[in-house]
C-alpha positions as CSV (number, residue, x, y, z in Angstrom):
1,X,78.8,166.7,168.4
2,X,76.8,169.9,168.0
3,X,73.5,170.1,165.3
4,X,75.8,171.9,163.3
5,X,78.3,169.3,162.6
6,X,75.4,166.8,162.3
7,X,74.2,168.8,159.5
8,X,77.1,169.0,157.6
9,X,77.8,165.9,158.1
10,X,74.5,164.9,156.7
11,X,74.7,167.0,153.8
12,X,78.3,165.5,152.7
13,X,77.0,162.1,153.3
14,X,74.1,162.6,150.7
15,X,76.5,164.7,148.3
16,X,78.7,162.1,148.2
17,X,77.7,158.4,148.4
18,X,76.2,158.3,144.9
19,X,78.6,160.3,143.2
20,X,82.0,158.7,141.9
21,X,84.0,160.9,144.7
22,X,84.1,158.5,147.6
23,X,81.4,159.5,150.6
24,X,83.9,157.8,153.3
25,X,87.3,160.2,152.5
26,X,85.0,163.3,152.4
27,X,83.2,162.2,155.4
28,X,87.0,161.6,157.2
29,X,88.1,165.1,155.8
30,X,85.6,166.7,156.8
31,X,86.0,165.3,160.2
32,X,88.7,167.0,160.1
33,X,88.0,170.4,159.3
34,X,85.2,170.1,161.7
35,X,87.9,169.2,164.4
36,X,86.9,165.8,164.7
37,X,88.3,166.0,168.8
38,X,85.6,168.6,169.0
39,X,82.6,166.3,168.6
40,X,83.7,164.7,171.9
41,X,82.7,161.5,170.8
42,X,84.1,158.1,170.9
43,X,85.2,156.1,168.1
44,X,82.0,153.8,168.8
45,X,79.8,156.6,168.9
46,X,81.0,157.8,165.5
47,X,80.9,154.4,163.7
48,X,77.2,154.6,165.2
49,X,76.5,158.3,163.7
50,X,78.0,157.0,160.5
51,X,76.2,153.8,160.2
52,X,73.0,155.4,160.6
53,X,73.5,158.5,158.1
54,X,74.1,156.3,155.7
55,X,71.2,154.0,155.8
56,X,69.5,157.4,155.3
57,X,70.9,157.6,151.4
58,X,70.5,153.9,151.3
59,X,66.4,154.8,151.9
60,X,67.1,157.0,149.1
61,X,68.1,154.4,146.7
62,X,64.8,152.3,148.0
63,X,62.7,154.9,147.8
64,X,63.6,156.8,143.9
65,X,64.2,153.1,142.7
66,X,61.0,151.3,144.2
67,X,59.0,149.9,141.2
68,X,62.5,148.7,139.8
69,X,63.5,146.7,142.8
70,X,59.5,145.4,143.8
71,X,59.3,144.7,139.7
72,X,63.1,142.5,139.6
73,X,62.3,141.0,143.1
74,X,59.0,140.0,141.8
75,X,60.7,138.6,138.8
76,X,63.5,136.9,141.2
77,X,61.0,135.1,143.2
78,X,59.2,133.8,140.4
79,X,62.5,132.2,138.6
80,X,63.1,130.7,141.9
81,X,59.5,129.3,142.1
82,X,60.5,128.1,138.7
83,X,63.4,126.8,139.3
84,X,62.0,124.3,142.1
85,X,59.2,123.6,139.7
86,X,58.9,119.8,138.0
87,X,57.4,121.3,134.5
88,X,59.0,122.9,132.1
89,X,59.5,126.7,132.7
90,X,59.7,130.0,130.4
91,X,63.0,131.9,129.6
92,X,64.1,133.6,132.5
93,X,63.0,137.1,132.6
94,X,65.8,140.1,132.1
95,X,64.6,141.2,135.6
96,X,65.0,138.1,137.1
97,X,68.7,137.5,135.1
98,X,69.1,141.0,136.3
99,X,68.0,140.4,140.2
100,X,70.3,137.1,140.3
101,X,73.7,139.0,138.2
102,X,72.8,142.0,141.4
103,X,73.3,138.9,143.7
104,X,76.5,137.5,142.1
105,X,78.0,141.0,142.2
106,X,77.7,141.8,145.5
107,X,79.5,138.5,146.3
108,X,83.4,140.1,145.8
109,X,82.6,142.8,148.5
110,X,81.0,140.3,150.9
111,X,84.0,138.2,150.6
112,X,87.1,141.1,150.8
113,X,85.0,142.8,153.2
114,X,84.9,139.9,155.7
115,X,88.6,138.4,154.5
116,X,89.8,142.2,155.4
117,X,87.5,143.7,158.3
118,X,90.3,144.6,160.6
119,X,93.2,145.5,157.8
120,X,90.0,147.9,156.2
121,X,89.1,149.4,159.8
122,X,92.4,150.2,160.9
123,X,95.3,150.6,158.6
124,X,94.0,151.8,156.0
125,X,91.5,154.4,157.2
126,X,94.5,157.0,157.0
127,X,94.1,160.7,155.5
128,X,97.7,158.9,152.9
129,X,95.8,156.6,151.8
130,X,92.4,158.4,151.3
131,X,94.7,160.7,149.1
132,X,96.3,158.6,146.9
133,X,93.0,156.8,146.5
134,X,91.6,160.2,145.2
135,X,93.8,160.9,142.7
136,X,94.7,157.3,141.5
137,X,90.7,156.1,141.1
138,X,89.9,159.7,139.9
139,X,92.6,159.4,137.1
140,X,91.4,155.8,136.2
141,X,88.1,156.9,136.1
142,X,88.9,159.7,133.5
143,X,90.7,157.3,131.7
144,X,87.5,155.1,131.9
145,X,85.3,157.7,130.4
146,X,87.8,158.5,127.7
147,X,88.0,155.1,126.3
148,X,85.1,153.3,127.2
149,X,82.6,152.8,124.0
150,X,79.4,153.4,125.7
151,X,77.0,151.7,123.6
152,X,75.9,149.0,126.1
153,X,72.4,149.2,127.8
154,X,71.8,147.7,131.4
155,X,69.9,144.6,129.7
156,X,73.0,143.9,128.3
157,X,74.5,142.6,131.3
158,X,76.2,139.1,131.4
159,X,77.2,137.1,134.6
160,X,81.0,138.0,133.5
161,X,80.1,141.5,133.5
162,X,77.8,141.2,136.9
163,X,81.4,139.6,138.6
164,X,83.6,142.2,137.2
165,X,81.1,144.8,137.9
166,X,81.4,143.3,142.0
167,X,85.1,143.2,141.8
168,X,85.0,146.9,140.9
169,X,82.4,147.9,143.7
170,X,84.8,145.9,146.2
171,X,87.6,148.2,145.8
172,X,85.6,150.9,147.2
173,X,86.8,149.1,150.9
174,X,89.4,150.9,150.9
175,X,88.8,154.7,151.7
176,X,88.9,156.8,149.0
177,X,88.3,154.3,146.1
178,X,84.8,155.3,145.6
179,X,82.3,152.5,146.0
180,X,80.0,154.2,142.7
181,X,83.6,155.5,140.9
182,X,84.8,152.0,140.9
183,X,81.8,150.1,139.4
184,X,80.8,152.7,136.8
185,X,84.7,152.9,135.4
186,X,85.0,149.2,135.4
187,X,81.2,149.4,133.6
188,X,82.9,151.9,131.4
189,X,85.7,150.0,130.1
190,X,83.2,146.8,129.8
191,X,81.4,149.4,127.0
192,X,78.2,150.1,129.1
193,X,76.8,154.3,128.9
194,X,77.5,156.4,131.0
195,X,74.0,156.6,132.8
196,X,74.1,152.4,132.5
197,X,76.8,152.0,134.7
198,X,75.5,154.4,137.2
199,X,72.3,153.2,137.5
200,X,73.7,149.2,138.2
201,X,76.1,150.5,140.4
202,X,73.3,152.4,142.2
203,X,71.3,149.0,142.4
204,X,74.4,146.9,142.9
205,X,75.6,148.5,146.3
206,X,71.9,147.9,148.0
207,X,72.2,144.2,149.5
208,X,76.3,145.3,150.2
209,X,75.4,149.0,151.5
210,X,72.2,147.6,153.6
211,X,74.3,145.1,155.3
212,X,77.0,146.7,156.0
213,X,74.6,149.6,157.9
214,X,72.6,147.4,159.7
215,X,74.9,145.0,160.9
216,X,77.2,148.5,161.9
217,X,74.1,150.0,163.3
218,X,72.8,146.9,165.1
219,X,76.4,146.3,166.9
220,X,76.8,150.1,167.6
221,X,73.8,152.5,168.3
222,X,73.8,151.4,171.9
223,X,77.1,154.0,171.8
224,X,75.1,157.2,170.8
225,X,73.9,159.0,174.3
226,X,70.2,160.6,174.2
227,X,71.8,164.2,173.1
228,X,73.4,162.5,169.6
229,X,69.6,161.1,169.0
230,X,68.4,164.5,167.7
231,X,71.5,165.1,165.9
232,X,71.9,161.9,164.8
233,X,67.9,162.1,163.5
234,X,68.5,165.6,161.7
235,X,71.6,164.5,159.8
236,X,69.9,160.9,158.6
237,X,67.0,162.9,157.0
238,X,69.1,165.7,155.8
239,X,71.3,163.0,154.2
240,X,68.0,161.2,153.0
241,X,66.5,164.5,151.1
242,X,70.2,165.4,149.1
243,X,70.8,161.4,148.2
244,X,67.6,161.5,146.4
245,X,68.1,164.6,144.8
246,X,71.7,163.5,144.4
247,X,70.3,160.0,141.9
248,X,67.9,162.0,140.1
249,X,70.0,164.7,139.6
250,X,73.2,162.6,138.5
251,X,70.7,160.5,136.0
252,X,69.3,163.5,134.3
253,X,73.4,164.9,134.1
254,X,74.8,161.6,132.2
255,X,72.4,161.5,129.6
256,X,74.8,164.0,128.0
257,X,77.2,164.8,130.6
258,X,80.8,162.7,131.4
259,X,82.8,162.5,134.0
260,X,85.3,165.3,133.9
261,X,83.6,167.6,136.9
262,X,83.9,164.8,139.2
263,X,87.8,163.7,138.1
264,X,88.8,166.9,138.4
265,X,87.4,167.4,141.7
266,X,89.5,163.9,143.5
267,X,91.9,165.4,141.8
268,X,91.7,168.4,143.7
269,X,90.7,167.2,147.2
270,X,93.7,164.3,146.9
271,X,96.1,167.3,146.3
272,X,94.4,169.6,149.3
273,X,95.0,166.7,151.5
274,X,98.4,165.7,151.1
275,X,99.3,169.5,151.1
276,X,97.1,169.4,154.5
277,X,99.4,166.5,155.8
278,X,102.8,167.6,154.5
279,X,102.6,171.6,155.5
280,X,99.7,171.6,157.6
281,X,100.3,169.1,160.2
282,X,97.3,166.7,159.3
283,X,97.6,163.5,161.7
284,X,96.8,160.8,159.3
């Protein structure tokens, strides 16, 4: 892999993980256009590269969101305290209700993710499937911004919600669901605005996301050589710096912006890669 395809690869990355577009199928297509034989790397190398770009948006999240997560983790702690205490305790902060419905929504992705490991790694990391996925989650997501009411606020959030809110953020294990498109439409159809839904899903995928890297990173980065370190370096920052632009960005946009842009768009990428497969001569 050459700087150059670091840095576009860095730059999708960032683009993509926060919007409802899926960063995975873009990074996969990509690959492709790129010539992913060119890189000359092995499929270990690559899950390395990948792991560690995106821990770089995950900083993102960390850092643009700090005083919420130290302020709910604070809370979190203190309910716990609580809950161990013999007296009687106050009403459980929103924070900390907030902190423990983050924890019972990342459960659904823990469990399919583990139940599914090899059928997620293998079969269906496919160019086919990545398509479909597009266009199918991009349609229901238009649909979901149609319909949905919007009138719900993020304190509004029940333990129901928190679970279906999980189930919607587990779909995203299969490539080309979208890991933010699938909590905000099901966050959508629960009633919650636009920038509600965004904003839990952003907060939602930070226990699942920071696993998931680590434990990827941890099991692979002995596979990137000394030449991949700079490139590997360059593409983590540059995917650091758009992510964070990316959240503020999106934020500021769904105050009085919907989803259309971003339907129409996996709209358009599923179609450009199934024309890519059929006429082209894509290997899937």
């Amino acid at each position: 892999m050459n700087l150059f395809d670091a840095v576009v690869l860095g730059i999708v990355q960032g683009l993509t993980e926060f919007l409802p577009i899926s960063s995975s199928a873009h990074l996969q297509i990509v690959q492709n256009l790129l010539g992913a034989g060119s890189m000359n790397l092995s499929k270990e190398a690559l899950t390395a590269f990948i792991a560690t770009i995106q821990l770089g948006t995950e900083l993102a999240v960390l850092v643009y969101f700090w005083r919420d997560i130290l302020r709910i983790s604070k809370a979190w702690f203190i309910s716990v305290g609580h809950a161990f205490s013999r007296t009687k305790t106050e009403k459980m902060s929103k924070d900390a209700s907030l902190a423990w419905l983050i924890i019972i929504g990342s459960l659904p992705v823990v469990i399919i993710g583990l139940a599914f490991k090899d059928l997620i790694e293998n079969q269906l990391r496919n160019l086919w499937v990545i398509a479909f996925m597009l266009i199918i989650f991009g349609a229901i997501l238009g649909i979901s911004d149609a319909v949905g009411k919007k009138t719900k606020s993020i304190e509004s959030l029940t333990p129901k919600d928190g679970i279906l809110f999980g189930l919607g953020q587990a779909l995203a294990v299969i490539p080309g669901v979208s890991r933010s498109g699938g909590t905000i439409s099901v966050g959508l159809l629960l009633g919650y605005t636009r920038q509600a839904a965004a904003r839990y899903s952003f907060l939602l995928a930070i226990p699942a996301v920071l696993a998931s890297g680590l434990y990827e990173f941890a099991k692979t980065y002995k596979d990137l050589s000394s030449d991949m370190l700079l490139a590997t370096g360059v593409a983590t920052g540059i995917s650091f710096a758009v992510g964070f632009a990316v959240i503020a960005g999106l934020l500021r946009y769904l105050n009085k912006g919907s989803f259309v842009p971003f339907v129409a768009w996996r709209l358009i990428v599923g179609f450009f890669v199934l024309a890519m497969l059929i006429f082209a001569g894509w290997q899937a």
